[in-house]
N, C-alpha and C positions, 0 to 999 in steps of 0.2 A: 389733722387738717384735711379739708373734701378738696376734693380735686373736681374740675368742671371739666377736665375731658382726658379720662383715665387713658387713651389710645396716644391719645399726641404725648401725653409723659413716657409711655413704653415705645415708640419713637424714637421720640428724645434723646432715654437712657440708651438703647441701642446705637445711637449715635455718637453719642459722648464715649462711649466703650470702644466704637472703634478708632474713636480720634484717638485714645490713648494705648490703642491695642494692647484694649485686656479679653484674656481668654473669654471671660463669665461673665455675667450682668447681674444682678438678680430685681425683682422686680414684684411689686404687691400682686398677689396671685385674682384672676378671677376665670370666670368659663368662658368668656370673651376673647382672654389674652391669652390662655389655652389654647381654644381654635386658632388664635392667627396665627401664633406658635405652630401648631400642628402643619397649616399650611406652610411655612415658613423650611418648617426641615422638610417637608414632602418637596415642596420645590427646590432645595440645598441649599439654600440660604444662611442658615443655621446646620451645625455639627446635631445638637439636642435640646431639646428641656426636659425640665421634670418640677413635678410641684412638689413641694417640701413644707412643713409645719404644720399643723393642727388647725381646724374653724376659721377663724377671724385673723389669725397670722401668717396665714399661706402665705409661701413668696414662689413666685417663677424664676427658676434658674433657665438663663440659656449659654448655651459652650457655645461661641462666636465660630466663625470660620473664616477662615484666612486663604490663600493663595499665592505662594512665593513672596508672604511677610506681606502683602494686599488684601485689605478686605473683602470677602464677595460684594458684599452690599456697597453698591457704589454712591446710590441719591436711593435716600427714603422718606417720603415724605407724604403726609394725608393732601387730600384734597378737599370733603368733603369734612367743615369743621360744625363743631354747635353753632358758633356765633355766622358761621355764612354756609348754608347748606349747599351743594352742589347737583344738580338731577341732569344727567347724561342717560340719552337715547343711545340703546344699541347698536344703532348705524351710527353714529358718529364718534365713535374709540376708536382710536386708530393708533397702536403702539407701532415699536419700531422693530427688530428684529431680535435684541436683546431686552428688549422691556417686558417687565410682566406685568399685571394686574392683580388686586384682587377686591375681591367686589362684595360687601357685606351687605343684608335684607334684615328688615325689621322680624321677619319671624326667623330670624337666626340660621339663616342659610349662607355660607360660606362659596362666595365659585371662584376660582384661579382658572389660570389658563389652560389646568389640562385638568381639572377634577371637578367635581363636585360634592359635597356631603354636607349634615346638616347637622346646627351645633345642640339643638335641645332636642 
């Protein structure tokens, strides 16, 4: 079965994982959900991942993380979907003091709030 928006399922599954606080997720592998991944434990959000299986059956594992039996992740949620796209001027983001960002480009450049790198 194709999925029309592989990010909001990985999401999703992160969210359902920690409604039921389970350790691990695992999740259909791609170099997409890699990066956010990557962003994800660079900012501590996640313990780890790792990719696991062969070609076409890759799955992303990620080890949750917790805080006195609390999830880190407290609201995860996209804003910019296929069906309603979203275009946000630089001058007008305004988080809060615990909020983070993270901001993906069509030529696969990743930026968070304190890094930047580039996924291809």
């Amino acid at each position: 079965m194709s999925m029309s928006d592989p990010i909001a399922d990985m999401l999703t599954r992160i969210r359902n994982a920690h409604l039921v606080a389970k350790k691990q997720v695992n999740i259909p592998a791609s170099r997409l959900k890699s990066a956010i991944a990557s962003v994800m434990q660079q900012e501590g959000y996640i313990e780890s991942f790792d990719v696991e299986g062969e070609a076409a059956a890759k799955t992303l594992s990620l080890k949750l993380k917790y805080y006195d039996g609390l999830p880190v992740i407290a609201n995860l949620q996209r804003i910019s979907k296929p069906s309603l796209r979203v275009y946000v001027g630089s001058q007008s983001v305004v988080l809060n003091y615990y909020q983070r960002l993270t901001v993906a480009f069509f030529s696969g450049c990743f930026f968070s709030i304190r890094q930047k790198f580039r996924l291809f």
